[in-house]
Backbone as a printed PyTorch tensor [residue, N CA C, xyz], in Angstrom:
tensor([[[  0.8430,  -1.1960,   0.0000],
         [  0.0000,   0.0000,   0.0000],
         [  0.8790,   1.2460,   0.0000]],

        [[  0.5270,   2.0140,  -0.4550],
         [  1.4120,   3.5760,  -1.0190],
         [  1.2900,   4.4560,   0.7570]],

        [[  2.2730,   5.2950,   0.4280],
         [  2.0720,   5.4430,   1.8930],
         [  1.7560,   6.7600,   1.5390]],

        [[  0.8580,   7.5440,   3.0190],
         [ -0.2620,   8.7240,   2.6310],
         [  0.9050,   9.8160,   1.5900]],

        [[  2.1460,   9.9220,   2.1810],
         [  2.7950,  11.1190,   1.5410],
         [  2.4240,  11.0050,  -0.4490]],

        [[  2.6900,   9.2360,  -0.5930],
         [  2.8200,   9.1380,  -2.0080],
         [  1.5390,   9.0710,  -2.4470]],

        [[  0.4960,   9.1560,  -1.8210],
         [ -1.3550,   8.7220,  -2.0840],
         [ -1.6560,  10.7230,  -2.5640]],

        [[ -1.1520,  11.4980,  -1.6390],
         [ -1.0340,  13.0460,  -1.3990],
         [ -0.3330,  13.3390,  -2.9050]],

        [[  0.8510,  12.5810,  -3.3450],
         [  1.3050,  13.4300,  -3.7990],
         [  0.7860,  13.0360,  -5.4160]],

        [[  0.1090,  11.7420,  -5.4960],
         [ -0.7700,  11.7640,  -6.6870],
         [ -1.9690,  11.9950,  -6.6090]],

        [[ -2.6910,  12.1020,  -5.8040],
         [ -4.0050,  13.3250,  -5.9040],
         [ -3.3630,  14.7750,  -6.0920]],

        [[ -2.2440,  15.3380,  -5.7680],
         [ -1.8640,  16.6550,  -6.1020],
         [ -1.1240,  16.6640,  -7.6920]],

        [[ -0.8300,  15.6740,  -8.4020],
         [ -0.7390,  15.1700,  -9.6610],
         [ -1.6350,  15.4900, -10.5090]],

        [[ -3.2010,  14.8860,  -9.7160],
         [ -4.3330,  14.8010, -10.5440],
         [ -4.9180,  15.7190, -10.4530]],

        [[ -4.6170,  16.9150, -10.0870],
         [ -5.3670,  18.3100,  -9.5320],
         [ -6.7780,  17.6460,  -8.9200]],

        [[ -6.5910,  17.1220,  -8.1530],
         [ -7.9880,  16.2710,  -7.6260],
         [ -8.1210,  16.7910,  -6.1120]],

        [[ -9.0300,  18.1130,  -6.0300],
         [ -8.4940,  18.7790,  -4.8190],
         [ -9.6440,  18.0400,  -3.4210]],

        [[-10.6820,  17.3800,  -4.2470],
         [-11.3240,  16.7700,  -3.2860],
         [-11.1220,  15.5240,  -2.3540]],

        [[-10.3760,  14.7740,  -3.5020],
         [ -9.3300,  13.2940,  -3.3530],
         [ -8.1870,  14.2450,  -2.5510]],

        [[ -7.1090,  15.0650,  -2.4810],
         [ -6.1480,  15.4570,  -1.8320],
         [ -7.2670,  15.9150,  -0.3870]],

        [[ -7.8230,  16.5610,  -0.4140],
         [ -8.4720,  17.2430,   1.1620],
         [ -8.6970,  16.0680,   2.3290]],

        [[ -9.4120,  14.8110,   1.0690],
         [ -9.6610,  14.0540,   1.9620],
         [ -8.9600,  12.7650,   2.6480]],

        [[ -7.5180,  12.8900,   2.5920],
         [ -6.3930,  12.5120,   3.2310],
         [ -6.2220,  13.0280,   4.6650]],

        [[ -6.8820,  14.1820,   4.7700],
         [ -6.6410,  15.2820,   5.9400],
         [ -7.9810,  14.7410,   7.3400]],

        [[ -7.4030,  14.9470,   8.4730],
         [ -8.5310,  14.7830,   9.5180],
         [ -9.2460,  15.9560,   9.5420]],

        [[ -9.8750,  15.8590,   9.8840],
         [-11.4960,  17.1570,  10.1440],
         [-10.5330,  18.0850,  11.1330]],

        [[ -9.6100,  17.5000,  11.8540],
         [ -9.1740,  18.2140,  12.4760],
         [ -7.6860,  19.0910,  12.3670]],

        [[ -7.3320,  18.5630,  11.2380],
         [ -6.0450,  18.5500,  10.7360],
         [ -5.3410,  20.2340,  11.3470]],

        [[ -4.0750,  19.7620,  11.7780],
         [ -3.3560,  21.0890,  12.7770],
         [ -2.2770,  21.2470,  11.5680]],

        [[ -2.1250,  22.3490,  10.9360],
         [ -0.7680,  22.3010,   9.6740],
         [  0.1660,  23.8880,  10.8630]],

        [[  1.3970,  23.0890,   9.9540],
         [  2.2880,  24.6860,  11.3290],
         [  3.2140,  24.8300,  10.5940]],

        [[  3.8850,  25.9540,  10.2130],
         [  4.9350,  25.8670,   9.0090],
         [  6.2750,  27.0300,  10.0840]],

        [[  6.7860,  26.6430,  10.8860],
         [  7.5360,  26.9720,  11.7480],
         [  8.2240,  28.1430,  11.1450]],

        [[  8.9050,  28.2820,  10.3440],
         [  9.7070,  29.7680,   9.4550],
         [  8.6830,  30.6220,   9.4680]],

        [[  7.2250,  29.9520,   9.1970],
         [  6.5220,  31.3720,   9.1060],
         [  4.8100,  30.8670,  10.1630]],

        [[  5.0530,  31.5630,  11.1510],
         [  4.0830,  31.4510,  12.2650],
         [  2.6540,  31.5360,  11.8770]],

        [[  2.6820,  32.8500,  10.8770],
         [  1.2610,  33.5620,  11.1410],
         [  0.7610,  32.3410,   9.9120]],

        [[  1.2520,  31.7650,   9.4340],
         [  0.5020,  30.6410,   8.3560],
         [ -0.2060,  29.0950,   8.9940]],

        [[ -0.1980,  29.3330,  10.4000],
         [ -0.8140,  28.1090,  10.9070],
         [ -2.1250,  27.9020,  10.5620]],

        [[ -2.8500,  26.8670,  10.5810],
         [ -3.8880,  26.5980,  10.1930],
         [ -4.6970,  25.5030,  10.7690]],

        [[ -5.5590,  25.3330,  11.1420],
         [ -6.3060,  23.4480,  11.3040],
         [ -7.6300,  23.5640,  10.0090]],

        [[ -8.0540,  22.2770,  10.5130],
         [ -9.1050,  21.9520,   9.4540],
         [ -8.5950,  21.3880,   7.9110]],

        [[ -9.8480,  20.5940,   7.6010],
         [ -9.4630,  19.5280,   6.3720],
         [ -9.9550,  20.7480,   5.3660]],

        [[-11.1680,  21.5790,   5.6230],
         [-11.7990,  22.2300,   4.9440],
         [-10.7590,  23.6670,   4.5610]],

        [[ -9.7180,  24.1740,   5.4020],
         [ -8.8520,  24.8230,   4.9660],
         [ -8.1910,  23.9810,   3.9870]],

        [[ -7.7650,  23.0370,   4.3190],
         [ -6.9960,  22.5970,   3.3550],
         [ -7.2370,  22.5980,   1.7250]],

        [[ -8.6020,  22.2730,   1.7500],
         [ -9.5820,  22.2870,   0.5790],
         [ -9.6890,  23.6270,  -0.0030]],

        [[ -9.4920,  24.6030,   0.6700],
         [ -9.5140,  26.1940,   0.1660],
         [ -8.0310,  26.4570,  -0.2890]],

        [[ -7.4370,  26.2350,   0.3710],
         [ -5.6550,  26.2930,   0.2230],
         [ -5.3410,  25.8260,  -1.4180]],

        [[ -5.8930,  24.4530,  -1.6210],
         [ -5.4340,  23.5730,  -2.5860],
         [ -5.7240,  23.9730,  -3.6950]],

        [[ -7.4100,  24.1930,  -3.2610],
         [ -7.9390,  25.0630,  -4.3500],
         [ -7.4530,  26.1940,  -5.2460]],

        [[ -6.8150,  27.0380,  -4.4830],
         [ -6.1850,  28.2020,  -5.0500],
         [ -4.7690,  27.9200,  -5.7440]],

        [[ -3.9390,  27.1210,  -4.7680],
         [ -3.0750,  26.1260,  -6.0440],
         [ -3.0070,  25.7350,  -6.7580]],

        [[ -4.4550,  24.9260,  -7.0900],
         [ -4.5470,  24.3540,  -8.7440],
         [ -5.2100,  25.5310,  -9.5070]],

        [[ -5.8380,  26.8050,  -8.9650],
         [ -6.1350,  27.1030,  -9.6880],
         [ -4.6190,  28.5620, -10.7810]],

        [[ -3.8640,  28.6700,  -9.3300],
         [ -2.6820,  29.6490,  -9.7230],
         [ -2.0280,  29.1240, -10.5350]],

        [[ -1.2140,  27.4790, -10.7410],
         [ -0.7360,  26.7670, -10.8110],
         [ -1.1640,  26.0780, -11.7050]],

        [[ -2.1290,  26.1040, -12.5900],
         [ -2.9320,  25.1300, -13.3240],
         [ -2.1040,  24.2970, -14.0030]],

        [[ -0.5160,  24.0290, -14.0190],
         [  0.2680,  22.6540, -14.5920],
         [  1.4080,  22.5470, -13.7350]],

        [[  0.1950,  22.8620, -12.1470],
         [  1.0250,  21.7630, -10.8150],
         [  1.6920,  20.4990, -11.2440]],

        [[  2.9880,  20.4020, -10.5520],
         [  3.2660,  19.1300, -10.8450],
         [  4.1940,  18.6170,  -9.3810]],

        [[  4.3100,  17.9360,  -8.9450],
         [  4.6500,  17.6600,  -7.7190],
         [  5.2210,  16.1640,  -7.2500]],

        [[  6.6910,  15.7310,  -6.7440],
         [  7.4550,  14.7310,  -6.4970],
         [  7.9840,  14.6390,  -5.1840]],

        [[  7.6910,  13.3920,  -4.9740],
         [  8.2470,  13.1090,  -3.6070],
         [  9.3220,  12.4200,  -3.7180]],

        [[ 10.8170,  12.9170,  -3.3660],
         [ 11.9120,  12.9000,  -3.6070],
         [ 12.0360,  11.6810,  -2.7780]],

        [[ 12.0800,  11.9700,  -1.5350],
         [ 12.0640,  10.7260,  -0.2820],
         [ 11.6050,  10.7220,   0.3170]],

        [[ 11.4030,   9.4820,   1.3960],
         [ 10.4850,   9.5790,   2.5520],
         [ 10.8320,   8.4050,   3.4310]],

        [[ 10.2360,   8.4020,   4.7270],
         [ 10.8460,   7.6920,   5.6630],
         [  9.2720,   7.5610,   6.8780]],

        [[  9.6360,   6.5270,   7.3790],
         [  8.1750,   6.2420,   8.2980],
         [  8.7510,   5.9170,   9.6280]],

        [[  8.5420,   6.2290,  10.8530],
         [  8.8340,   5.9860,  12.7370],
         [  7.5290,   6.0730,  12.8290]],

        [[  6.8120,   4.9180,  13.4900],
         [  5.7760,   4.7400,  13.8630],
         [  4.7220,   5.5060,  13.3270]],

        [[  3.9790,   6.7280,  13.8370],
         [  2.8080,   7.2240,  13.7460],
         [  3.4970,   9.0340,  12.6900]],

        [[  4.7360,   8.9810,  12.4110],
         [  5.2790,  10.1230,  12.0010],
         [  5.6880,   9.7810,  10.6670]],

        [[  5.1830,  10.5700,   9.6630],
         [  5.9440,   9.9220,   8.0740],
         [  6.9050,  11.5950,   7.8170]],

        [[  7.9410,  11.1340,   7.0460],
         [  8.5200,  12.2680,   6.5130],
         [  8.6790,  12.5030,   4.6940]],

        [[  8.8180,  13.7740,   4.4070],
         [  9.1310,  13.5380,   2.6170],
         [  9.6740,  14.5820,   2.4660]],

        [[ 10.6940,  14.3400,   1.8870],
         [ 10.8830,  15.6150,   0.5800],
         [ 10.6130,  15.9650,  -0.3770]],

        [[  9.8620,  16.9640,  -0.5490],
         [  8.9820,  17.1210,  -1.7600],
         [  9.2220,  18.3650,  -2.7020]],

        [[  9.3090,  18.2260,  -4.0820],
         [  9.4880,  19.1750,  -5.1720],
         [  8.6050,  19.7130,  -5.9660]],

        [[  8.0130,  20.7740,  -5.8340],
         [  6.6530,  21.1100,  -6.4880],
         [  7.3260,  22.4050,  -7.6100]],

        [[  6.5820,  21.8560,  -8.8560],
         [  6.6040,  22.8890,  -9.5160],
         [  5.9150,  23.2550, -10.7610]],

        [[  6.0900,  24.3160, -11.8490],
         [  5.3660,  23.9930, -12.4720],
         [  4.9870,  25.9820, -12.6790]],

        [[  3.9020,  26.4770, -13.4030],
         [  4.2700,  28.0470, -14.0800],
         [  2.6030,  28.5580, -13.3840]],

        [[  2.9420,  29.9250, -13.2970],
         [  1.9480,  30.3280, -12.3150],
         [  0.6850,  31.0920, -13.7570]],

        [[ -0.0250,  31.7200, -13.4040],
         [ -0.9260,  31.8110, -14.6570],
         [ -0.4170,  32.5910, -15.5430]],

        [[  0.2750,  33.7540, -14.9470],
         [  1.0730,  34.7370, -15.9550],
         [  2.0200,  34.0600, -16.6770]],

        [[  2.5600,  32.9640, -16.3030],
         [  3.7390,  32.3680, -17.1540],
         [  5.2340,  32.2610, -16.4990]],

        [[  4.9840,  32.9010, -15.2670],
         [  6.4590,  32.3120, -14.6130],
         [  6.3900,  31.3830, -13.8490]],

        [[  7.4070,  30.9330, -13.5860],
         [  8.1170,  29.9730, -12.9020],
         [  7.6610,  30.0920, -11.4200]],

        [[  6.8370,  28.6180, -11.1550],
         [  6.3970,  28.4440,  -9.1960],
         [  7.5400,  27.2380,  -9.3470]],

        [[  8.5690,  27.1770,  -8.1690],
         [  8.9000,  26.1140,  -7.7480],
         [  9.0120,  26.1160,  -6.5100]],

        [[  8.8000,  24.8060,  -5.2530],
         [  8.9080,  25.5170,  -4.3140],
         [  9.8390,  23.8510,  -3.8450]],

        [[ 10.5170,  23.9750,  -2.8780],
         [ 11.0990,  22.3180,  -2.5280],
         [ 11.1610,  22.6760,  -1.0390]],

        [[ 11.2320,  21.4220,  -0.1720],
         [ 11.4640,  21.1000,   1.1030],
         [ 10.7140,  19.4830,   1.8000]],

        [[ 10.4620,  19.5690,   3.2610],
         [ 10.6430,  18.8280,   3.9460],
         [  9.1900,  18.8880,   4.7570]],

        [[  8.1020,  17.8270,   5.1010],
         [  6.9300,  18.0840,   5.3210],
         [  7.0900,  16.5240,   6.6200]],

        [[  6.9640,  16.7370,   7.6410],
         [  7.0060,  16.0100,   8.5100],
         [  5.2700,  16.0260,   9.1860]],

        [[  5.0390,  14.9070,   8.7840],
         [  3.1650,  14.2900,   9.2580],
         [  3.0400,  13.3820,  10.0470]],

        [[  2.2690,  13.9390,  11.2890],
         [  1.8030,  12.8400,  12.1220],
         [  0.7630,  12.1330,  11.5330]],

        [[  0.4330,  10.7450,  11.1840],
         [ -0.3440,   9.8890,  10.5390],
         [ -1.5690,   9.7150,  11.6390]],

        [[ -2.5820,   9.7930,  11.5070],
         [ -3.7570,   9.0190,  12.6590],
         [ -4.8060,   8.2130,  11.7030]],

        [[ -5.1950,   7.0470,  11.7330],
         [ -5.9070,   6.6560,  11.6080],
         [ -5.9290,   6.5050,   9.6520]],

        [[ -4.8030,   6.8210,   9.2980],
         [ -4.4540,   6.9420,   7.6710],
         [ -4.5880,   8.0240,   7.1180]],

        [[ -5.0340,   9.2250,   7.9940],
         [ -5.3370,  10.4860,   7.5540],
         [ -4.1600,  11.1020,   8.1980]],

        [[ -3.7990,  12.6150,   7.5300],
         [ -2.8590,  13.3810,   8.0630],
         [ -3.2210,  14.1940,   9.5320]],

        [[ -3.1020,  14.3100,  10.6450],
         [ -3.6750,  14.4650,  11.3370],
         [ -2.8200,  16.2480,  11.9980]],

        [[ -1.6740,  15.9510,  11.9000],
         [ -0.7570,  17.4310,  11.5740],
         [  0.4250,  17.3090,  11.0150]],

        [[  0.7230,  18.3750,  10.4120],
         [  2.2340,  18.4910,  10.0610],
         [  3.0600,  19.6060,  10.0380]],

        [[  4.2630,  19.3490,  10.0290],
         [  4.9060,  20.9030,  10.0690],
         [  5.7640,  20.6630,   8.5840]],

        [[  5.7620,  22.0990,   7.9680],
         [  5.9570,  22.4090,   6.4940],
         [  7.0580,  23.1920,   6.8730]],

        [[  8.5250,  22.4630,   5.6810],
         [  9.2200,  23.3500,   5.7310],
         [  9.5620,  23.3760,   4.5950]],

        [[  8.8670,  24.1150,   3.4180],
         [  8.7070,  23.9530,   2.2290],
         [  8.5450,  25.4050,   2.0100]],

        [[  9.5490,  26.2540,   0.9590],
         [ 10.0850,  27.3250,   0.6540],
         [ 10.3360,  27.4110,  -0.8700]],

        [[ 10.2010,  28.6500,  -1.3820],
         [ 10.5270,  28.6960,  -2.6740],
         [ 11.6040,  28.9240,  -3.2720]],

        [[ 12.2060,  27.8820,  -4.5280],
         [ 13.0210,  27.7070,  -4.3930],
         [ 13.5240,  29.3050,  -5.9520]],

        [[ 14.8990,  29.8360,  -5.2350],
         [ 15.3680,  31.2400,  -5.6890],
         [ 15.6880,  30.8640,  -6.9940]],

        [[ 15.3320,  31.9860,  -8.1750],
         [ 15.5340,  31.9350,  -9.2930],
         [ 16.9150,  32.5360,  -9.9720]],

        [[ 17.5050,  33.5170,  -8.8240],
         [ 18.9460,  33.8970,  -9.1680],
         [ 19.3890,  32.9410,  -7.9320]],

        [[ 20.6410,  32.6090,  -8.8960],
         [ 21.7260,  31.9290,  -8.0100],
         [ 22.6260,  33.2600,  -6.8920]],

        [[ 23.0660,  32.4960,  -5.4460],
         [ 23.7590,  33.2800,  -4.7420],
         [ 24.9890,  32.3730,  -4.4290]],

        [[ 25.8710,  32.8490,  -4.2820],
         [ 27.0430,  31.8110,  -4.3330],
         [ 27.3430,  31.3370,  -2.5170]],

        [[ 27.4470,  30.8170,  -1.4450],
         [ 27.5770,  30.4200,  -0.4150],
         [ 28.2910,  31.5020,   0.1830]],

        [[ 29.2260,  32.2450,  -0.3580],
         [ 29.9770,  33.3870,   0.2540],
         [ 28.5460,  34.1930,   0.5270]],

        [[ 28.1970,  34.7000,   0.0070],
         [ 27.1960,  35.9440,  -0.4300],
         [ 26.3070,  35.4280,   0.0000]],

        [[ 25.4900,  34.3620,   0.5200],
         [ 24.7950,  33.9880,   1.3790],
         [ 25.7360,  34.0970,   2.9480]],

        [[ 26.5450,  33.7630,   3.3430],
         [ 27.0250,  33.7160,   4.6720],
         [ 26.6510,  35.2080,   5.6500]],

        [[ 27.5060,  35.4520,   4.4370],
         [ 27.6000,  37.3670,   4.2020],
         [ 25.8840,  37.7060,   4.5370]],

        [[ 25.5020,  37.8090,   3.7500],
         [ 23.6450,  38.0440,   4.2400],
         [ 22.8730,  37.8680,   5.2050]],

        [[ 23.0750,  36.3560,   5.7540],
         [ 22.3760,  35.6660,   6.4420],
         [ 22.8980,  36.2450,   7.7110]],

        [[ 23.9060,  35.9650,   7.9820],
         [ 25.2190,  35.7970,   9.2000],
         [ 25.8770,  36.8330,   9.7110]],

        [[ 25.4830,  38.1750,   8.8990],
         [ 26.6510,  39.4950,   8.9610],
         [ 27.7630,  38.9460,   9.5090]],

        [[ 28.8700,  38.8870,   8.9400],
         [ 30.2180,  38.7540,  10.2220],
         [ 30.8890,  39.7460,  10.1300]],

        [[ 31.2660,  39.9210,  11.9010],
         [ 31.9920,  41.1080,  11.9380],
         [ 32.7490,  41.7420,  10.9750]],

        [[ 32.9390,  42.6650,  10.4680],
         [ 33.9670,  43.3950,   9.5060],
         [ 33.2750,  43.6330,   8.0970]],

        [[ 32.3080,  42.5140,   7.8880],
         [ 31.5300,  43.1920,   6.7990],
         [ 30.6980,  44.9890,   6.8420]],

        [[ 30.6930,  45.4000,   5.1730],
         [ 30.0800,  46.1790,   5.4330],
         [ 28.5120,  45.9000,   5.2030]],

        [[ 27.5400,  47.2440,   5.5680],
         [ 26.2090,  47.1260,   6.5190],
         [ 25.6580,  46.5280,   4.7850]]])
């Protein structure tokens, strides 16, 4: 049997936003830790969320790189991408850690970010991220 991440990630294949929602518990807790104010519960959010994805997104396409299962916790890495209606480029990649209940997603925390269209070289990220002393402001 496919496990929920890979069941999720071909209903999000099939733009099948009713088949994807209903993976989710009624109660479903989503928490995306980098960014607070995006918490959410409910299956029926989810269903609004998705919605607006397939509809921004209309040649969503979406891969689950890897994944791994500890008891009641599944993990994946997942690569979504695909052109937004104007014609550019959505890609977004990361790491979606789900507590499983009962075969439904019951919460998860999203650490799934978009992925940058100019390259930055690791210096010039350090530099940014990190200020170190002696740089300028």
């Amino acid at each position: 049997m496919a496990s929920l991440l890979e069941r999720l990630t071909e209903a999000q294949n099939a733009h099948d936003v009713d088949l994807f929602a209903s993976f989710f518990a009624d109660d479903y807790r989503s928490d995306q830790p980098a960014h607070p104010g995006r918490r959410f519960t409910g299956r029926a959010h989810v269903h609004e969320n998705w919605s607006a994805v397939f509809a921004g997104v209309p040649d969503f396409r979406a891969e689950l790189l890897a994944s791994c299962h500890d008891g009641d916790v599944e993990w994946g890495e997942v690569s979504w991408r695909g052109h937004h209606v104007d014609g550019s480029v959505f890609a977004m990649r990361g790491v979606i850690i789900a507590t499983v209940r009962d075969g439904t997603m019951a919460a998860a925390r999203l650490y799934v970010e978009p992925v940058e269209q100019q390259d930055q070289d690791i210096k010039e990220a350090v530099e940014e991220l990190y200020r170190p002393p002696g740089q300028d402001p």
